[in-house]
C-alpha positions as CSV (number, residue, x, y, z in Angstrom):
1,X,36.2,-13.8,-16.5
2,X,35.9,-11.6,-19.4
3,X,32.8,-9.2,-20.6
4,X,31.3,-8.2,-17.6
5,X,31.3,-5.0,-15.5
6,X,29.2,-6.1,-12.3
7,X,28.8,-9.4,-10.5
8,X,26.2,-10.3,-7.8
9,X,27.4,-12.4,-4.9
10,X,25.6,-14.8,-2.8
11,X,25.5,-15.4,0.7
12,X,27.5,-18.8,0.7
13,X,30.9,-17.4,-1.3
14,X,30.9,-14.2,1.0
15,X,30.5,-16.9,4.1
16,X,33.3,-19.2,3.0
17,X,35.9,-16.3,2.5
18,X,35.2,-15.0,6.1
19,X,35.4,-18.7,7.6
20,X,38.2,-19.4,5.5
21,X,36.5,-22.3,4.6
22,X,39.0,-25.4,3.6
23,X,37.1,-26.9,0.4
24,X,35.9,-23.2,-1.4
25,X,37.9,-20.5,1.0
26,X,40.7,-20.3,-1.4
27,X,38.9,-20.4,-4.4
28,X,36.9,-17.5,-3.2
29,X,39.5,-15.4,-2.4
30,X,41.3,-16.1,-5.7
31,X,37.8,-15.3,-8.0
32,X,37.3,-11.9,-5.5
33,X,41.1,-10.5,-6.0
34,X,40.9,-11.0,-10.3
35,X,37.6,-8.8,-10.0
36,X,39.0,-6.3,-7.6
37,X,42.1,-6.5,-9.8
38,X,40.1,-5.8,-13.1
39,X,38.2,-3.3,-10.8
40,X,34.4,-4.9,-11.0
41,X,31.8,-4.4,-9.4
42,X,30.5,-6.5,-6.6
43,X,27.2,-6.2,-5.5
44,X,24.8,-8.4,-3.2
45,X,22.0,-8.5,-0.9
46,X,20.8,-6.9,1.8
47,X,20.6,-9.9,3.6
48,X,23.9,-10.9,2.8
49,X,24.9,-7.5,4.4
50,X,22.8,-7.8,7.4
């Protein structure tokens, strides 16, 4: 993922990194440790939050 400062995250990926999910868990986890890695930006929504 190249050219891109900030991403916005939807509920759903956030949900299956918590549950561990077994079809999307690991791809989750993979997608947010190259952004925290390349230090990006994550943002969501409030509702995501809440």
């Amino acid at each position: 993922m190249k050219g891109y400062s900030k991403v916005f995250l939807d509920t759903a990926p956030i949900i299956y990194f918590f549950d561990e999910d077994v079809n999307f868990g690991e791809e989750v986890r993979n997608i947010f440790e190259e952004m925290l890695g390349e230090e990006k930006k994550i943002v969501t929504s409030t509702v995501t939050c809440t």
